[in-house]
C-alpha positions in Angstrom: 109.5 63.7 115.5 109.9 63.7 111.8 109.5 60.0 111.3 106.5 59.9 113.5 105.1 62.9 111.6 105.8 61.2 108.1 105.2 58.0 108.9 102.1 57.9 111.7 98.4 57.4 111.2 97.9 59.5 113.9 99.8 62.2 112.7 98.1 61.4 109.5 94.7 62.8 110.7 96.5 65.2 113.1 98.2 67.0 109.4 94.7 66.8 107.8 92.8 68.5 110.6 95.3 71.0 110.2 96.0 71.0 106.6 92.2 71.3 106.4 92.4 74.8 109.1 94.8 76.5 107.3 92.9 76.3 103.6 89.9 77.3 104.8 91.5 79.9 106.7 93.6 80.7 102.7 90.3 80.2 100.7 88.2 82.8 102.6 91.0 85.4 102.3 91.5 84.2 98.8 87.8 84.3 97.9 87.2 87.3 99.3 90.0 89.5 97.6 88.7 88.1 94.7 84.9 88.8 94.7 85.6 92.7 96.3 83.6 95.5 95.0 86.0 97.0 92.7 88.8 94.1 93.2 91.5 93.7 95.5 94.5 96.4 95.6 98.0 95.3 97.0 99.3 99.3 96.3 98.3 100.3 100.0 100.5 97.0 101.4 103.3 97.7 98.6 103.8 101.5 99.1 103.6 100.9 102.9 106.0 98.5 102.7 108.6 100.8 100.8 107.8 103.8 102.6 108.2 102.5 106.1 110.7 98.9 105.4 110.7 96.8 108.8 113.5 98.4 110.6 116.1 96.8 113.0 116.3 98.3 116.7 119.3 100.6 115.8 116.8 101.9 112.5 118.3 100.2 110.0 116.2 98.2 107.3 115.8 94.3 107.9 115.2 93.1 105.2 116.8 95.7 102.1 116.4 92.9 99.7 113.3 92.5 100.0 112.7 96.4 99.7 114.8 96.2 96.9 112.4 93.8 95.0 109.3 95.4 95.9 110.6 99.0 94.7 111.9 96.7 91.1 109.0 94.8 90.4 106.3 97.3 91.3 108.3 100.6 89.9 108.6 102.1 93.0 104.8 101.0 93.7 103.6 102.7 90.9 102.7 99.5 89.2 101.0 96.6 92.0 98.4 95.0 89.9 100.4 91.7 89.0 101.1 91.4 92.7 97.1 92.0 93.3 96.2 89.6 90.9 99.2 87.2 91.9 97.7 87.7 96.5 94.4 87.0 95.8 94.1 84.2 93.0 97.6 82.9 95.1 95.6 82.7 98.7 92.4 81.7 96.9 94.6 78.2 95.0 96.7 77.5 98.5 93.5 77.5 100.1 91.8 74.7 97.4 95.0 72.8 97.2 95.4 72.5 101.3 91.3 71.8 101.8 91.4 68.9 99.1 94.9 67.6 99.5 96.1 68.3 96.2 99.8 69.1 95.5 99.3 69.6 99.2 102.9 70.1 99.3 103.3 72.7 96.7 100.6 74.6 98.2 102.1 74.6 101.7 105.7 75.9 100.3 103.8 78.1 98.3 101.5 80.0 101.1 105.0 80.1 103.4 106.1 82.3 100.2 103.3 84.5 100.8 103.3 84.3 104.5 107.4 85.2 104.4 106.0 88.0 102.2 103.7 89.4 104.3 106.3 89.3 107.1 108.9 91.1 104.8 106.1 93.9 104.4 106.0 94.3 107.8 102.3 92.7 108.1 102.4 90.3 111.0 98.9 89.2 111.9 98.6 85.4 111.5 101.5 84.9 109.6 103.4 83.5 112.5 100.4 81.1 113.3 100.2 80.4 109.4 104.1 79.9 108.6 104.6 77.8 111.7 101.1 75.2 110.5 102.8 74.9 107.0 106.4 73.6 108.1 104.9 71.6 110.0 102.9 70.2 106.6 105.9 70.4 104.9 108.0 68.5 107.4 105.0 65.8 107.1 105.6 65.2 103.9 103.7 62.5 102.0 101.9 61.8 104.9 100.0 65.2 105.1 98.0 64.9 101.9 97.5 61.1 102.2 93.9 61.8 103.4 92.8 63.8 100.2 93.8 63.8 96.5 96.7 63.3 96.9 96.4 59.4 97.9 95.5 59.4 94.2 97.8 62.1 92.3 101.3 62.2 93.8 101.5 58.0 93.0 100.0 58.8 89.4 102.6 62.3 88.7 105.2 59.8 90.1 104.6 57.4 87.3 104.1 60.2 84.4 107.1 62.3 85.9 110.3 60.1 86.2 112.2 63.2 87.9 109.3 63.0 90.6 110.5 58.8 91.3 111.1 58.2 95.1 114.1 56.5 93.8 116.6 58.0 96.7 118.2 55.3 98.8 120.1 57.1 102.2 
């Protein structure tokens, strides 16, 4: 499955139809935080998250490091606007990077951050649909930005970047 993923033109266009979904579906989001009367405010989704943690079924928290780093880098959620400016200008570049197939890869690991997130929070919505599209873009490799920019920037950041060399014999 991997090699026909990462090495298929079929698979090809199959990764860009869906690489293409999932940045229009991270731009609109994105875009819309953005241009919101008054701006877009994470507190709600922070404080709700430390206030009520996702909880295992005998009521203990599931994930305490993540509740741990919310409650640090927000100050108890007194303090969210990084994370607001970090969710929408974050959703808003996944988005452009996926649509265009630019550092398609980057953006695919980085919207499964936000995605694994949102999960963390306790927000499931379309995560599941979302994280499960961007392994598969992940697992795709190469091949999943082949149609868009990237045909043209990963060979030239290759060149310019020695650490980036696909030097790796197995």
């Amino acid at each position: 499955m991997m090699t026909w993923l990462r090495n298929s033109r079929v698979a090809m266009w199959i990764l860009t139809i869906l690489r293409v979904y999932l940045g229009f579906q991270w731009t609109l989001d994105g875009w819309a935080k953005i241009t919101a009367k008054g701006g877009f405010d994470a507190s709600g989704l922070i404080m709700g998250a430390i206030k009520n943690p996702v909880l295992t079924p005998d009521k203990t928290k599931a994930f305490p490091w993540y509740d741990l780093f919310l409650r640090v880098t927000t100050n108890d959620g007194q303090n969210t606007s990084v994370f607001s400016f970090l969710v929408s200008w974050g959703e808003l570049l996944v988005g452009l990077g996926l649509i265009f197939g630019t550092l398609t890869l980057a953006a695919a690991f980085f919207g499964l951050v936000m995605n694994f997130s949102y999960l963390g929070a306790g927000v499931v919505s379309v995560n599941p649909t979302f994280i499960f599209i961007g392994t598969i873009l992940l697992i795709g490799g190469y091949n999943s930005g082949k149609i868009g920019l990237d045909y043209w920037v990963t060979p030239f950041l290759r060149e310019k970047l020695p650490f980036l060399k696909n030097d790796i014999k197995v």
